[in-house]
C-alpha positions as CSV (number, residue, x, y, z in Angstrom):
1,X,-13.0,-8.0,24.2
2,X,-15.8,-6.3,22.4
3,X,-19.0,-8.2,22.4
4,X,-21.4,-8.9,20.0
5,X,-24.8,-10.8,20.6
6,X,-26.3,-12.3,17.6
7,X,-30.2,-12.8,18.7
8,X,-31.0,-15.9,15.9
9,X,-34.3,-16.9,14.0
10,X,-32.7,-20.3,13.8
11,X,-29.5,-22.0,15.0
12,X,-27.5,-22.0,12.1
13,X,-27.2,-25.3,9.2
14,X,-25.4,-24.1,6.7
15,X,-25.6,-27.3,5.6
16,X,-29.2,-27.1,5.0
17,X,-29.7,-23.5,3.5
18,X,-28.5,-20.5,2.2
19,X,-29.1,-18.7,5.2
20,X,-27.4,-21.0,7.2
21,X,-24.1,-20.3,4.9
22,X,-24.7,-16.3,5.5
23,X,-24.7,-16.2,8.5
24,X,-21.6,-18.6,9.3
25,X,-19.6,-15.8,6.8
26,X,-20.8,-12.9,8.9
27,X,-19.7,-14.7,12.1
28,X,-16.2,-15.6,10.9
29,X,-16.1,-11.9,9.9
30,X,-16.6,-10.3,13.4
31,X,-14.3,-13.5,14.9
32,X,-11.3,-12.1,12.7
33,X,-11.4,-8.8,14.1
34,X,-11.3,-11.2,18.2
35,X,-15.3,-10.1,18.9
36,X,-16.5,-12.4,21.8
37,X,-19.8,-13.6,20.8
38,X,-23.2,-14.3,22.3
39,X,-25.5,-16.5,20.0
40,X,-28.9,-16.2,21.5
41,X,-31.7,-17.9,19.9
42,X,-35.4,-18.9,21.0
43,X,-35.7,-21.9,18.5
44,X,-35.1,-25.5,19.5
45,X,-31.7,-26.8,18.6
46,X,-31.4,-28.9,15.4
47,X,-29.2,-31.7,15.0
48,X,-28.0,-30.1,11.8
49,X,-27.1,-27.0,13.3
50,X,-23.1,-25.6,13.8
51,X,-22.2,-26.5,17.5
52,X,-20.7,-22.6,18.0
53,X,-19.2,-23.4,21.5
54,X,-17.3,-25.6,19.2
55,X,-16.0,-21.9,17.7
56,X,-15.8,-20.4,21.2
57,X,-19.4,-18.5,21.1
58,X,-21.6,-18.9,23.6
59,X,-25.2,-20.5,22.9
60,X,-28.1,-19.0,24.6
61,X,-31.6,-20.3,24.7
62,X,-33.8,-17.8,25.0
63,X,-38.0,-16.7,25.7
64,X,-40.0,-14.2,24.1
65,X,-42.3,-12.4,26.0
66,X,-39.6,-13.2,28.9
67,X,-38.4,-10.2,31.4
68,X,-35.5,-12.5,32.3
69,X,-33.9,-11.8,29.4
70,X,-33.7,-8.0,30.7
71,X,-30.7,-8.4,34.0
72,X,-28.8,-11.0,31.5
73,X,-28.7,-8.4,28.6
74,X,-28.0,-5.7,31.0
75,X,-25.2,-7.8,32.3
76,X,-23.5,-9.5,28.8
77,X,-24.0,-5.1,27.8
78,X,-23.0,-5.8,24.1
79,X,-21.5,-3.2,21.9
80,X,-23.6,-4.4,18.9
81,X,-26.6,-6.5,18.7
82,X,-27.7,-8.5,15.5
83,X,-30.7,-9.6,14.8
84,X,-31.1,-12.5,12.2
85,X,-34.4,-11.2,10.2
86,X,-36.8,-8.3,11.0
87,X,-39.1,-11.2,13.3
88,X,-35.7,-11.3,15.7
89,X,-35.8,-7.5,16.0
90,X,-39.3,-7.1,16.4
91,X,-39.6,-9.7,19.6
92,X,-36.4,-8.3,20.9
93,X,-35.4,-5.1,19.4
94,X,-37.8,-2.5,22.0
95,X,-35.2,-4.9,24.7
96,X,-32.1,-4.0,23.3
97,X,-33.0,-0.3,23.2
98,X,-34.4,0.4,27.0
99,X,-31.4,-1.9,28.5
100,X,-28.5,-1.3,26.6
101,X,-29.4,2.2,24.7
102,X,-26.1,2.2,23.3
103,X,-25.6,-0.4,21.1
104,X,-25.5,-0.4,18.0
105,X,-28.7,-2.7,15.9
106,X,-27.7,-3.5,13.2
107,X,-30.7,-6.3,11.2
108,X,-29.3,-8.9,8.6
109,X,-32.6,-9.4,6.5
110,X,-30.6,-12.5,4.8
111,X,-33.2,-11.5,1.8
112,X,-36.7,-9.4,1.9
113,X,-39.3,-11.3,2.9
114,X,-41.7,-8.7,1.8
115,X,-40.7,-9.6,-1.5
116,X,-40.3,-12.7,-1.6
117,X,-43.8,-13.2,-0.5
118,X,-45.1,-10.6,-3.2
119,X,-43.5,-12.6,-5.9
120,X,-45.1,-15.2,-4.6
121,X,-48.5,-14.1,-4.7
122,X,-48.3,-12.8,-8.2
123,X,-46.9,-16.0,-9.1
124,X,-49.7,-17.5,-7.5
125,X,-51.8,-15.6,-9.9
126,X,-50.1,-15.9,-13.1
127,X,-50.0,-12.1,-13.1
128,X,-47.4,-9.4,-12.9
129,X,-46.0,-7.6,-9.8
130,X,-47.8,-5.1,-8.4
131,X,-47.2,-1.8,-6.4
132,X,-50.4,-3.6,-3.9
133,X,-48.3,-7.1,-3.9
134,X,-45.1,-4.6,-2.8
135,X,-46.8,-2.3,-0.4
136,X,-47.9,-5.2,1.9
137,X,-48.6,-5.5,5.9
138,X,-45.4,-7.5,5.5
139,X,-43.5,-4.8,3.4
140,X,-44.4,-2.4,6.7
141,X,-43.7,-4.7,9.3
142,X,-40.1,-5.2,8.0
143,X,-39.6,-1.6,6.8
144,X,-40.0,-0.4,10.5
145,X,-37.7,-3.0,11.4
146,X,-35.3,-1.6,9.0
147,X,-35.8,2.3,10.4
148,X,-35.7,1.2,13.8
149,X,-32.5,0.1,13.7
150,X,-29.2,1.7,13.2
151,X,-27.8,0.0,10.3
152,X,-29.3,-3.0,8.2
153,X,-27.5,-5.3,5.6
154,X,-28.5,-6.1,2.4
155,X,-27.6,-9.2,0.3
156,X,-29.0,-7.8,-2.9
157,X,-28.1,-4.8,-5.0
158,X,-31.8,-5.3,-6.5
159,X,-33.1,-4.9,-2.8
160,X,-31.2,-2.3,-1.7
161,X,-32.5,-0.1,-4.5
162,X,-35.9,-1.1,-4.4
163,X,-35.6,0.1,-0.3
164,X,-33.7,3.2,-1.8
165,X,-36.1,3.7,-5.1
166,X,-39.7,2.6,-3.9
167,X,-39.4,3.2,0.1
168,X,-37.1,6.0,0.2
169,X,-35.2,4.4,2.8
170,X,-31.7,6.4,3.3
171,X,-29.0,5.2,2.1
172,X,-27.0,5.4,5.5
173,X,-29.4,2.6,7.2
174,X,-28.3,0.2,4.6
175,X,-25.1,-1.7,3.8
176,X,-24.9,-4.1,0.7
177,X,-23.2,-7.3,1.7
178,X,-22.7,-10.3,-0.5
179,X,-22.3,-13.7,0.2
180,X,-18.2,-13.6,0.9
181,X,-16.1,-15.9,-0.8
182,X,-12.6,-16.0,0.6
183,X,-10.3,-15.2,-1.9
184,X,-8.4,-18.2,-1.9
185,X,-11.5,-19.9,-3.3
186,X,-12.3,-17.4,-6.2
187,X,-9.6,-19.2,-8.6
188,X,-10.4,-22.0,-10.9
189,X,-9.4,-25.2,-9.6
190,X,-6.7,-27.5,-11.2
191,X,-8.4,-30.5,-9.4
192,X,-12.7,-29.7,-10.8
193,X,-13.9,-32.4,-12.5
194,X,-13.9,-32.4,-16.4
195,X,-16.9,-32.2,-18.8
196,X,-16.9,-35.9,-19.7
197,X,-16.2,-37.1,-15.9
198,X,-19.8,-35.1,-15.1
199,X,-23.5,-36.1,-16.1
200,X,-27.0,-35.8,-15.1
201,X,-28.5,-32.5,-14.1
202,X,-29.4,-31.6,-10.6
203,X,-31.2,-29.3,-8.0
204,X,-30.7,-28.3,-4.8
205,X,-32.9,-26.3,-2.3
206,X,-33.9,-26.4,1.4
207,X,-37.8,-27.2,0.9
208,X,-38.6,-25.1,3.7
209,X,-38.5,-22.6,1.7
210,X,-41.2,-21.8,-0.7
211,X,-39.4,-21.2,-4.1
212,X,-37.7,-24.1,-4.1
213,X,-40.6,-26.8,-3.6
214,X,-42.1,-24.6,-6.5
215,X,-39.2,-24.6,-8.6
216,X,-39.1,-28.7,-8.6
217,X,-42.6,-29.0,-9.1
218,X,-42.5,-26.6,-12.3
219,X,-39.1,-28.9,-13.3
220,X,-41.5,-32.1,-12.7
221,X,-44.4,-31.3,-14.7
222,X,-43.1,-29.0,-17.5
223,X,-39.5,-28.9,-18.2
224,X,-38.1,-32.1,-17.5
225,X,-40.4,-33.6,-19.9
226,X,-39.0,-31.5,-22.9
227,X,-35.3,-32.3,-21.6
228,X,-36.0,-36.3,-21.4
229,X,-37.5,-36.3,-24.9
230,X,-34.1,-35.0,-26.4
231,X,-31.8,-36.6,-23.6
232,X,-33.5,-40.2,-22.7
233,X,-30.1,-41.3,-20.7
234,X,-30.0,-38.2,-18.9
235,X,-31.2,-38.4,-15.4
236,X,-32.3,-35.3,-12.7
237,X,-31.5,-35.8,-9.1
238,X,-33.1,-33.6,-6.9
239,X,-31.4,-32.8,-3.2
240,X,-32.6,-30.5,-0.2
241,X,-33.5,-30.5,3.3
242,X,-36.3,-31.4,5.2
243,X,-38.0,-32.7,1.8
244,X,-41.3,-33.6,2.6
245,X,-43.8,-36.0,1.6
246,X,-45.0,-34.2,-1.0
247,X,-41.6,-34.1,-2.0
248,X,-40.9,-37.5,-2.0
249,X,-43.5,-38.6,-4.3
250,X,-42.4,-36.7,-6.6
251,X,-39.4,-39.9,-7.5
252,X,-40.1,-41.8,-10.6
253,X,-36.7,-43.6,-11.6
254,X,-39.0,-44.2,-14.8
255,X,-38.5,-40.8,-15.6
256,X,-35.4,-40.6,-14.4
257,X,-36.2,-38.1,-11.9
258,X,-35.1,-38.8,-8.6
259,X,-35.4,-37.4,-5.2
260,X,-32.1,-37.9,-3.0
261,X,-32.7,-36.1,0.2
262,X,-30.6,-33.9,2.2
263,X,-26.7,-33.5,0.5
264,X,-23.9,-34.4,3.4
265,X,-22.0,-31.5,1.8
266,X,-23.6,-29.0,-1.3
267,X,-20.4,-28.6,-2.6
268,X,-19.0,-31.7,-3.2
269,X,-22.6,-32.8,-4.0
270,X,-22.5,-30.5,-6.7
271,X,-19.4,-31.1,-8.4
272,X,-20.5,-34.2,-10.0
273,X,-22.9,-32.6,-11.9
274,X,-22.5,-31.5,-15.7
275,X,-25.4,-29.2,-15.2
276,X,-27.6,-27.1,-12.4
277,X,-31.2,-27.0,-13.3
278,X,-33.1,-24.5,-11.0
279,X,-35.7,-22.5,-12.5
280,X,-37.2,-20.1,-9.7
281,X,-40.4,-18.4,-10.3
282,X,-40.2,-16.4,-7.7
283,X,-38.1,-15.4,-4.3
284,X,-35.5,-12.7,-3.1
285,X,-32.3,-12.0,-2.3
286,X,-29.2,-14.3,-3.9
287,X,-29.3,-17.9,-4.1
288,X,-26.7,-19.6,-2.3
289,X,-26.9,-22.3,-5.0
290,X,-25.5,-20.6,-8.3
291,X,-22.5,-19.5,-5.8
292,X,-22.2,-22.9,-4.8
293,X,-22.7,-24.2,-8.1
294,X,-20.3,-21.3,-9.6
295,X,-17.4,-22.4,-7.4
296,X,-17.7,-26.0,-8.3
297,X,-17.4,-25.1,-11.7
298,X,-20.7,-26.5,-12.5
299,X,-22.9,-24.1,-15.3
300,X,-26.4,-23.5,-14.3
301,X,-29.7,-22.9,-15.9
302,X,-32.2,-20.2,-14.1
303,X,-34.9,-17.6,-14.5
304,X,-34.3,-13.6,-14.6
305,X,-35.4,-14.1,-10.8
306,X,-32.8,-16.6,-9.9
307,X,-29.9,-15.1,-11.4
308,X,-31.1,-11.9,-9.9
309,X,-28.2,-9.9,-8.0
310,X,-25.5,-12.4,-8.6
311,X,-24.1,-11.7,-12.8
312,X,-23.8,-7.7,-12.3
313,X,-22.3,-6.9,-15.6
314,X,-20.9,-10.4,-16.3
315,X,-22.3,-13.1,-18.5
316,X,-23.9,-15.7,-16.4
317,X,-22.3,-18.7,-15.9
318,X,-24.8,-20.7,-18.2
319,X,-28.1,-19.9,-19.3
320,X,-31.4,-17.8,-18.5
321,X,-34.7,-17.9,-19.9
322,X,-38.4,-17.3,-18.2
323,X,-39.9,-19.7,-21.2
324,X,-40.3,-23.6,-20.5
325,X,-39.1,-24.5,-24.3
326,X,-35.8,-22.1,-24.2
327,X,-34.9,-23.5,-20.7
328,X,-35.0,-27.1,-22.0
329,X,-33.5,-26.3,-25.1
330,X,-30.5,-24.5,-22.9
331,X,-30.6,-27.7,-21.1
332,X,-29.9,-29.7,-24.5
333,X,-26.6,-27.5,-25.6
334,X,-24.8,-26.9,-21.9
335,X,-25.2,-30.7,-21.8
336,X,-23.9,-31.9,-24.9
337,X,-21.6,-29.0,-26.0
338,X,-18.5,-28.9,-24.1
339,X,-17.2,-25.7,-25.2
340,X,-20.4,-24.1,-24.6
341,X,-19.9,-25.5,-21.5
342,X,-16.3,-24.5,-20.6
343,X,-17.3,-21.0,-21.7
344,X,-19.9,-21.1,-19.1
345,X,-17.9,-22.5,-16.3
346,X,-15.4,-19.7,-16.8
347,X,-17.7,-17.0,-16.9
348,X,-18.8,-18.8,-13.4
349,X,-15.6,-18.3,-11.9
350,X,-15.0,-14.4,-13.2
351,X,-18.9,-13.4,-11.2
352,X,-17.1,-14.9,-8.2
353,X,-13.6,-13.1,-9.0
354,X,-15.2,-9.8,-9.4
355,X,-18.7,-9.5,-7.6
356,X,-18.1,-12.0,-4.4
357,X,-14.4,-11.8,-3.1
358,X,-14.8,-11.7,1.0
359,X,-12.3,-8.9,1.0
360,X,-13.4,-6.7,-1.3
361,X,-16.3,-6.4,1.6
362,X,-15.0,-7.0,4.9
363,X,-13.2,-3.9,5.6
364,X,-15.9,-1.8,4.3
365,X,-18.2,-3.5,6.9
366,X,-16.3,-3.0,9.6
367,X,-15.4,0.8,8.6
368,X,-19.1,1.0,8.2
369,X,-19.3,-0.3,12.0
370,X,-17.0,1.7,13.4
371,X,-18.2,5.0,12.0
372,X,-21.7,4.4,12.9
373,X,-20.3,3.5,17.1
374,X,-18.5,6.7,17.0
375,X,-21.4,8.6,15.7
376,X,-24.4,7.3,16.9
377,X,-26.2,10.0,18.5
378,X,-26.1,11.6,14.9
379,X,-26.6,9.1,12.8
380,X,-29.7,8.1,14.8
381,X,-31.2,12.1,15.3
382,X,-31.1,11.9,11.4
383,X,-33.2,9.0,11.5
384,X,-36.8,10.6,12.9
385,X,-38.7,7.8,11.3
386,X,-36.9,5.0,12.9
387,X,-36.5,7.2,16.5
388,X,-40.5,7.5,16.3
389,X,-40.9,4.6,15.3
390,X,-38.9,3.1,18.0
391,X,-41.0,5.3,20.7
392,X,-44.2,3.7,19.5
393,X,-43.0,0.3,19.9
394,X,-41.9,0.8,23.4
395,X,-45.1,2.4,24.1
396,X,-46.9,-0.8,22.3
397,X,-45.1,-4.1,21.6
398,X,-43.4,-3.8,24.6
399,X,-47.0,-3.9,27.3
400,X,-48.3,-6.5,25.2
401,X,-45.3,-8.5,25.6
402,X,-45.6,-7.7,29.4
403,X,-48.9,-8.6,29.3
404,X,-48.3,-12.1,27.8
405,X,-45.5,-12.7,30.1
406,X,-48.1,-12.2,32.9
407,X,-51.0,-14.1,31.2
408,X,-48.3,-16.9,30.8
409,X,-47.4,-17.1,34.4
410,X,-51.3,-17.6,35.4
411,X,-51.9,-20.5,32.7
């Protein structure tokens, strides 16, 4: 069987995030075409996490900075290695290429975290992006990650040409790949729950993650305010994983805004639902929560940055607006107009139709794949930047992670 090993940030929740979900579809993607796969991963398990031997993969707890890691690579001798975010590939990526030279490194970013975190600084500082916010130590830390390796995947059309347009990245190191919705769940559903079975508005988010603990705060003191003034009955329950306290003080059944904790299940969480109310002021790549909320049926209301990489040509599948008075007045019409509504919920459905079908990708991935195995000596000579790249880090990260591994053993 042809081997994959999958070195992880995390063990997977797709339960919990976006991320999570990704990297469940790329999974079941290289299990269709019979891949045996390794899931290595150097985090503690979570509770929340997929038990993958349940899937037959193998779960590997690994070091950093650990040579023991070397004779089992050498041994398991993977055709292609994944790495799960540029951190994965910088720990273990100078590993892969001294003890099995052959494989084929291919990074899933799952978004740009370079970006992200320059959105978030301008954000910060009620100010514009800049090129200085883009061309961060970040931004060159996971730009080498990207050359070093033979093929990276990209979740975002916007990210894949601001690689291609600002870095002058080629375009043969890069691959844009969706979230993949099978296509037996891109058709309405006869059994969604109607306009006047739904009510309240809702949010949902892993509050790990930056943008979302930002984007309920922002919904807490300025926008549901203006909603609650125009819909008093109306109430906004907020969900997400590991919510903190910070979080949790945020509930004030007064205001009808209420913090629920972690959803059992996002989708049939969101279902209920007559609206999605998740205004992000800043992040990257797609947000598994208009998909979720798209396939539900469920309209949502978002900023230019949320919707970003998800609508393509096609109206979005509710409302977006950067301004706090246009977001709550959107808030007032999806909720009390059903054929606005309806409208909404079917332009959801035709974005999934058209931009997130599973096989509309899947064979191009794996085309991709194969191409690459059968021409990798090429493909990589064509690719100075990432070979000398690659050179310095063996020359580099490599000692000091020897010489941590030896400063370990003396503690």
């Amino acid at each position: 069987m042809k081997q994959l090993l999958i070195i992880g940030y995390i063990w997977p929740e797709p339960a919990s995030s976006a991320a999570g979900s990704r990297m469940m579809q790329l999974i079941d993607l290289f299990l269709e075409k019979e891949y045996k796969i390794t899931y290595a991963c150097p985090a503690k398990f979570s509770e929340y996490a997929v038990n993958l031997e349940e899937m037959g993969i193998d779960q590997v707890q690994i070091e950093a900075n650990e040579s023991e890691f070397d004779p089992w690579l050498k041994k398991l001798n993977p055709e292609i290695v994944m790495f799960d975010r540029f951190m994965m590939e910088e720990q273990f990526g100078w590993r892969i290429a001294e003890n099995c030279p052959d494989a084929l490194r291919v990074l899933d970013t799952e978004d740009l975290h370079f970006f992200r975190k320059a959105r978030y600084e301008a954000a910060k500082n009620n100010r514009v992006l800049t090129k200085a916010d883009l061309f961060s130590k970040e931004a060159k830390r996971e730009i080498a990650s990207i050359l070093r390796c033979d093929l990276t995947l990209i979740i975002s059309e916007a990210e894949r040409d601001l690689l291609i347009e600002k870095f002058r990245i080629d375009r043969d190191l890069l691959l844009y790949i969706p979230f993949l919705v099978p296509q037996e769940r891109t058709s309405q559903s006869e059994n969604l729950k109607s306009f006047e079975e739904r009510e309240h508005f809702l949010f949902i988010g892993n509050f790990l993650h930056d943008p979302n603990w930002d984007a309920v705060l922002y919904l807490k003191q300025y926008i549901w305010p203006l909603i609650r003034k125009e819909l008093p009955k109306a109430e906004l329950h907020i969900y997400g994983a590991y919510a903190t306290q910070k979080v949790e003080q945020l509930h004030n059944p007064k205001e009808r805004f209420l913090i629920k904790g972690r959803a059992k299940e996002a989708l049939s969480t969101i279902e209920n639902y007559k609206v999605l109310l998740a205004p992000l002021r800043f992040g990257a790549g797609i947000k598994g929560k208009f998909i979720d909320a798209m396939l539900t049926g469920t309209p949502s209301i978002t900023t230019t940055i949320g919707a970003e990489g998800i609508c393509g040509i096609y109206p979005w599948n509710g409302e977006i607006s950067n301004n706090d008075q246009e977001i709550a007045e959107a808030a007032f019409m999806l909720y009390n107009r059903e054929k606005r509504w309806l409208k909404a919920q079917k332009n959801g459905f035709k974005i999934i139709q058209n931009r997130f079908q599973k096989e509309s990708f899947s064979t191009n991935f794996f085309d991709t794949i194969n191409r690459l195995q059968h021409q990798l000596s090429k493909h990589r000579q064509r690719n100075f930047m990432g070979a000398m790249l690659m050179h310095h880090t063996l020359q580099s990260t490599k000692y000091m992670s020897l010489w941590i591994e030896e400063k370990n053993k003396h503690k």
